[in-house]
C-alpha positions in Angstrom: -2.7 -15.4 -8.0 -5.4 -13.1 -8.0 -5.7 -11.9 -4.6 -3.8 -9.5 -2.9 -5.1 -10.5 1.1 -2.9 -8.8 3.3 -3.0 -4.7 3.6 -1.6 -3.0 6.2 -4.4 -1.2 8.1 -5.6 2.5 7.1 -4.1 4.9 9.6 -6.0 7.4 12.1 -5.9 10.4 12.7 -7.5 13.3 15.3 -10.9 15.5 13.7 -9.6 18.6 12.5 -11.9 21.4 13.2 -9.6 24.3 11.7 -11.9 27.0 13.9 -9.5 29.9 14.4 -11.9 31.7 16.5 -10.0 35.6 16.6 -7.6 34.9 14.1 -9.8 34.6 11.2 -10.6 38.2 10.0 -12.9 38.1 7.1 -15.8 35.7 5.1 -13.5 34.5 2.7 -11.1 33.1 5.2 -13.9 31.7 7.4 -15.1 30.1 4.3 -11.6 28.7 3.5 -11.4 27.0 6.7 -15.3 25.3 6.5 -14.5 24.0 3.0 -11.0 22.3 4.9 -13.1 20.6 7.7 -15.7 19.5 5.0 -13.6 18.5 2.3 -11.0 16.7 5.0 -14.1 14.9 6.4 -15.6 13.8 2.8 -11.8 12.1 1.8 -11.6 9.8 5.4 -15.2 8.9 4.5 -14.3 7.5 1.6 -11.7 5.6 2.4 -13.8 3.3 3.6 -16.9 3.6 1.5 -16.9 0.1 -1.1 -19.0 2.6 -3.6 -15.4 4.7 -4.0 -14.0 4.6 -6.9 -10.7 5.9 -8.3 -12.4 9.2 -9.8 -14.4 9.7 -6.4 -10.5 9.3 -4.8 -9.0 11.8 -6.8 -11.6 14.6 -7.0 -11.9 14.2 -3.1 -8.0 14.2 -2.4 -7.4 17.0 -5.0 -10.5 19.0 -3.0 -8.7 18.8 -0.1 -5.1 19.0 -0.8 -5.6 22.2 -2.8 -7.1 24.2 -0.4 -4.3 22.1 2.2 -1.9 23.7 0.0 -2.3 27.6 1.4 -1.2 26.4 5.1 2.1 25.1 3.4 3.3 27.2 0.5 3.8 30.5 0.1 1.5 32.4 -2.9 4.3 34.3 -3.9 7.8 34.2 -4.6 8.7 35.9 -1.3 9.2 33.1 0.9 9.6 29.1 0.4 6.1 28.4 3.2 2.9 30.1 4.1 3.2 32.0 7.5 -0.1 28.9 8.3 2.2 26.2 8.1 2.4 25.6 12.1 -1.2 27.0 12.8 -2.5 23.4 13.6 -1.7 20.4 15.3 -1.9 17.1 13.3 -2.4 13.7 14.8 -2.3 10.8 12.8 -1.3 6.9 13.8 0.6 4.6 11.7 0.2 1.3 10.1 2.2 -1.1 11.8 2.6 0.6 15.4 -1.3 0.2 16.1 -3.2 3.1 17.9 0.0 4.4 19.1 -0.6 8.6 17.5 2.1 10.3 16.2 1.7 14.6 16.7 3.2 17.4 14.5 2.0 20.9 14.6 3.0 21.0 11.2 0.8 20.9 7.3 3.4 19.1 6.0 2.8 16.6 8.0 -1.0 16.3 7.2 -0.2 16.6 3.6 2.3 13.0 4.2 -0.1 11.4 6.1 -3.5 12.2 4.2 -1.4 11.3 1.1 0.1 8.0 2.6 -4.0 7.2 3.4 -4.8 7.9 -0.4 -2.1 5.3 -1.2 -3.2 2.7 0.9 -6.5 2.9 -0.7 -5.6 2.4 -4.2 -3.7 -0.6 -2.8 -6.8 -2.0 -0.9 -9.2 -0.9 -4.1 -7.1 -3.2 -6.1 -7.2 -5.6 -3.5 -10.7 -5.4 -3.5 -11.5 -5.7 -7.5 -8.7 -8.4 -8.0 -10.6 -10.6 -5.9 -13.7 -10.2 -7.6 -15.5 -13.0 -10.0 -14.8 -13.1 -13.3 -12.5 -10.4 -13.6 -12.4 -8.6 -17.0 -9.6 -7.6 -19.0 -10.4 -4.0 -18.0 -10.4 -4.4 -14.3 -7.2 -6.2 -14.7 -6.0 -3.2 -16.2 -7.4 -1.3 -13.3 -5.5 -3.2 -10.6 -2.2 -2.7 -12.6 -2.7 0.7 -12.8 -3.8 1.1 -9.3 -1.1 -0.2 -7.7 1.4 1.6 -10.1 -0.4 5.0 -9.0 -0.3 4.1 -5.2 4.2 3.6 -6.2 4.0 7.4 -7.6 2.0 8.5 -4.3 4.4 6.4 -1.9 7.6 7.7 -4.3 6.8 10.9 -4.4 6.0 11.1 -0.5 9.5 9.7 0.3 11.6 11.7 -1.9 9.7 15.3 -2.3 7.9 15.9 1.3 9.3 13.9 4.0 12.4 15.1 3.5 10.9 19.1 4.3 9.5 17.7 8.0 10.6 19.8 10.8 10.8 16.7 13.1 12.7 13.7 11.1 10.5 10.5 11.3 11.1 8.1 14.0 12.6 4.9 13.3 9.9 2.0 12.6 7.0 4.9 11.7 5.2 4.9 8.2 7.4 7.7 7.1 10.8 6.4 8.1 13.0 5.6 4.7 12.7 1.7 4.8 9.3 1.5 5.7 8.5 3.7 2.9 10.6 2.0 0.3 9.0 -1.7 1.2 5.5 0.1 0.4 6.5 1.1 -2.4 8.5 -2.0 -3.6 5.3 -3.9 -2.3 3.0 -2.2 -4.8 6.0 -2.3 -7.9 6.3 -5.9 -7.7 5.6 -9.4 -6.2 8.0 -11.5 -4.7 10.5 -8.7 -4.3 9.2 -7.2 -1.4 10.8 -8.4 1.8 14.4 -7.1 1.9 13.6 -3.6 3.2 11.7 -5.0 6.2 14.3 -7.6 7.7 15.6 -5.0 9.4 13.0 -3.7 11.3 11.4 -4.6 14.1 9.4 -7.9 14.6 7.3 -7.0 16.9 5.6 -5.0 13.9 6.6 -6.2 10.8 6.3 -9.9 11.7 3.1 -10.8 9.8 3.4 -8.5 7.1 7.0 -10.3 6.6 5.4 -13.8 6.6 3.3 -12.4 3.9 5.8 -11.4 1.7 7.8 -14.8 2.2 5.1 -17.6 1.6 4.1 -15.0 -1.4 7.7 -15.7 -2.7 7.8 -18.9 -2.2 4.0 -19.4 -4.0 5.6 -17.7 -7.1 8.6 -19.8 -7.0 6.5 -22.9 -6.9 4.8 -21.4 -10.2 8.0 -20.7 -11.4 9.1 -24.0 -11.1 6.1 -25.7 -12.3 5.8 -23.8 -15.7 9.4 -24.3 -16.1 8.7 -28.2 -15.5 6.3 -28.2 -18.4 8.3 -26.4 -20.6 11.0 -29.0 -20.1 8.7 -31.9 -20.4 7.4 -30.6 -24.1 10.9 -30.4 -25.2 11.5 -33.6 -24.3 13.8 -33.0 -21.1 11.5 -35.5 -18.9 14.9 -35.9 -16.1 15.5 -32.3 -15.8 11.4 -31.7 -15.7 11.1 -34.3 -12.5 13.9 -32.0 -11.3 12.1 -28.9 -11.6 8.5 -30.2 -10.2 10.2 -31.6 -7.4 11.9 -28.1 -6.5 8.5 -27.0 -6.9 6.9 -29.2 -4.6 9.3 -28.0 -2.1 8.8 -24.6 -2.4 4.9 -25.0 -2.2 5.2 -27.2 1.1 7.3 -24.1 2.0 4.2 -21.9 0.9 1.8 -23.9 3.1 4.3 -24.1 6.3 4.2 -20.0 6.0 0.6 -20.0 5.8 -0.2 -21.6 9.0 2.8 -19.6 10.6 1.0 -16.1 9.2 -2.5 -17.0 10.8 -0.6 -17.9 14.1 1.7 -14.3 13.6 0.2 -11.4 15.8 0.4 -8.0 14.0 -1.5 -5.1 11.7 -3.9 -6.7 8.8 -6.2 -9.5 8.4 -6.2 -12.6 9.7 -7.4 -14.9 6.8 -5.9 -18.7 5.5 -4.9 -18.3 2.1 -3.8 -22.0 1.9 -7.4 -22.9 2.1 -8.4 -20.4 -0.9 -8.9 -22.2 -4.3 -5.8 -20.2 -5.8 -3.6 -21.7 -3.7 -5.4 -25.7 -3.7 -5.3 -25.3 -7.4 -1.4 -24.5 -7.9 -1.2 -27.4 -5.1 -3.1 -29.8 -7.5 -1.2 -28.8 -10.6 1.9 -29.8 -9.2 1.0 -32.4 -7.9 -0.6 -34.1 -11.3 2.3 -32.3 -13.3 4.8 -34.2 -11.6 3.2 -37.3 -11.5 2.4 -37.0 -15.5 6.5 -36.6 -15.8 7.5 -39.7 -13.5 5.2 -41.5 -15.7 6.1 -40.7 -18.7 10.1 -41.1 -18.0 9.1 -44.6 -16.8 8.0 -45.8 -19.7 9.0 -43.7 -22.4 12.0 -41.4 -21.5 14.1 -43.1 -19.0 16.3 -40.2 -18.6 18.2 -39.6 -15.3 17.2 -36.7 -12.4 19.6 -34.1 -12.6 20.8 -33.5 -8.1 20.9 -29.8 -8.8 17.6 -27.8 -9.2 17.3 -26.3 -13.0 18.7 -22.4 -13.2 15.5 -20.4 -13.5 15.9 -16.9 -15.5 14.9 -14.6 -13.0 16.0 -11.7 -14.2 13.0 -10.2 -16.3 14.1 -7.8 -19.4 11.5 -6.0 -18.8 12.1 -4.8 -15.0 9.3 -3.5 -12.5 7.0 -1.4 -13.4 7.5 2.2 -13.2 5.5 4.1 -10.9 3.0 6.5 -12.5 4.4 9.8 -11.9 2.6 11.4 -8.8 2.4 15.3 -7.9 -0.2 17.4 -5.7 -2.5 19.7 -7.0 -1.2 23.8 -7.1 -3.1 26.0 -4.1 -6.8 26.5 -4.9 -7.6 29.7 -6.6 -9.8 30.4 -3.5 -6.6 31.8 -1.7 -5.6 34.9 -2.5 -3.3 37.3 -0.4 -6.3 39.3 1.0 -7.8 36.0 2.4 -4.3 34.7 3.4 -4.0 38.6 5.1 -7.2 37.7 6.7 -5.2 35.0 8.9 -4.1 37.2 11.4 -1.4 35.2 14.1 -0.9 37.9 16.4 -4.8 37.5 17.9 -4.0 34.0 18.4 -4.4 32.8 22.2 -1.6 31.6 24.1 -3.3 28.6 25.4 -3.6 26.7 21.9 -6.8 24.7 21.8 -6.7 23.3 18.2 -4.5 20.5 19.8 -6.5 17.4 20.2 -6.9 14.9 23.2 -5.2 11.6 22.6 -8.6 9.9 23.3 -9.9 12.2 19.3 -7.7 9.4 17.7 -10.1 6.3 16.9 -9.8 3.5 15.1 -10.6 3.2 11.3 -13.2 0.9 10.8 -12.4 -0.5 7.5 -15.2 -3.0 5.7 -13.7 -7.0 5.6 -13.5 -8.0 2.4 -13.5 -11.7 1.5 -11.8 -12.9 -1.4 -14.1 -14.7 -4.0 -13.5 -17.5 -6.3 -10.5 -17.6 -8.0 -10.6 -16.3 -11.7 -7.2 -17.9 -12.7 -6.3 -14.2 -14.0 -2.5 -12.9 -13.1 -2.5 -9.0 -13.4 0.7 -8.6 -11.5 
């Protein structure tokens, strides 16, 4: 199963204009603050650019982030946090609550949700090649890697910065524990993914839940099928019927979940992966498979079907994939303590106007990708 249809949608967030008309003392710190507002601009214009590439991603998020960095950390020893850290007022939505805008005066908070962005795209970029014609060995790579970098974004967003946020986040928001966790169980694995969100909300998580299910029950109909034909060549024909017929039952539970995902309101696209060839094909196979093992017990075999479904080894010895080990890059060398001097909070005004309107929050128009033919490659 080559194609990875449902993503969550990219999340929004208010322009940042990081004018700090009084405060800012000197060129170097005026510069600082135009290269912020540029380089911020350039990363949400690629997230939904198709030419992006993972290079383009990094050198853009890196851009950013370092110069990001001097309104969070301090560039000495002196103090854990830069005195800029509350400066500016972040808005940013989130990916199951629609355009409903969460607000933090707070760089820590741009830093979670500009990274969580950055992982949602490698997810969506693998999305994107995996679904591609005639996949090549190397793209396949690509998607396996992309995924495992988007774990070691999502990992090291739950478990290094959230955790420093002034105000905790609320329950059912992208950075709340279990939310986090599904995304990045989501990218470690298939089939594994739904636990973490059966407690939350269904007005939300509905769809992406369906998702996950008839994806787990299309893998167990694989399962099932392979293990048929393994049966079948070593000569178990009963216990093979057994196994197709499990399978059949867990791809008519595949299709039923289909139709109930189109039907299920929520974040994400709204496509019909039962009419995709990927999913006709594993249909046919067991189908014929099954048919090819009643024959052939018929007249050869004449064994007897087993009541209980054949034990499948589920537990892989080689585990999920491990995340590739994520970390943000140190503060550009562009600030210095004179230009961090130059940031002068006592001429700020009282009446804070780098707060944005609710109505600076628009949606992110993200390009609809259709899935091509299916290439019969498995990456995941």
């Amino acid at each position: 199963m080559t194609h990875w249809f449902h993503r969550n949608p990219l999340k929004a967030t208010a322009p940042v204009s990081f004018n700090y008309y009084g405060v800012v003392t000197s060129p170097a710190a005026s510069k600082i603050c135009s290269d912020l507002r540029s380089s911020r601009a350039r990363l949400l214009e690629l997230f939904t650019d198709l030419s992006c590439n993972p290079e383009m991603m990094k050198t853009a998020a890196d851009a950013y982030f370092s110069l990001l960095q001097g309104f969070i950390n301090s560039l000495d020893e002196s103090s854990q946090e830069s005195k800029l850290r509350y400066i500016q007022n972040f808005k940013w939505t989130d990916t199951l609550q629609g355009q409903v805008p969460s607000a933090q005066q707070d760089a820590v908070f741009e830093l979670i949700s500009m990274g969580f962005n950055v992982a949602l795209w490698y997810t969506k970029y693998a999305s994107r090649l995996a679904g591609k014609e005639n996949i090549t060995e190397e793209e396949a790579k690509e998607v396996h890697r992309s995924l495992k970098i988007a774990a070691g974004i999502f990992k090291h967003l739950k478990e290094s910065h959230i955790p420093r946020l002034i105000t905790p986040a609320e329950k059912g928001r992208d950075l709340e524990a279990r939310l986090m966790e599904a995304y990045i169980i989501q990218c470690q694995a298939e089939a594994q993914e739904d636990h973490t969100l059966s407690s939350l909300e269904p007005a939300y998580s509905a769809k992406w839940r369906k998702y996950l299910l008839l994806k787990m029950c299309f893998y167990t109909a694989y399962a099932y099928c392979y293990h048929g034909q393994t049966l079948l060549a070593s000569d178990k024909c009963g216990e093979a019927i057994r196994s197709l017929q499990e399978a059949e039952k867990s791809f008519a539970k595949a299709e039923a979940l289909c139709k109930e995902y189109g039907e299920t309101k929520g974040p994400g696209p709204t496509v019909k992966p039962s009419e995709h060839l990927f999913f006709r094909k594993l249909g046919n196979l067991v189908k014929n498979t099954l048919e090819k093992c009643q024959r052939e017990n018929g007249f050869i075999y004449f064994q007897k079907i087993p009541t209980e479904a054949p034990q499948l080894e589920l537990k892989a010895n080689y585990g999920l994939v491990e995340p590739v080990p994520f970390a943000f890059p140190p503060t550009s060398a562009h600030w210095t303590p004179d230009t961090l001097a130059a940031f002068d909070l006592t001429k700020r005004p009282k009446d804070d106007s780098t707060k944005p309107k609710a109505e600076d929050v628009r949606p992110v128009k993200e390009p609809d990708i259709k899935p091509q033919k299916d290439t019969g490659c498995s990456v995941s």
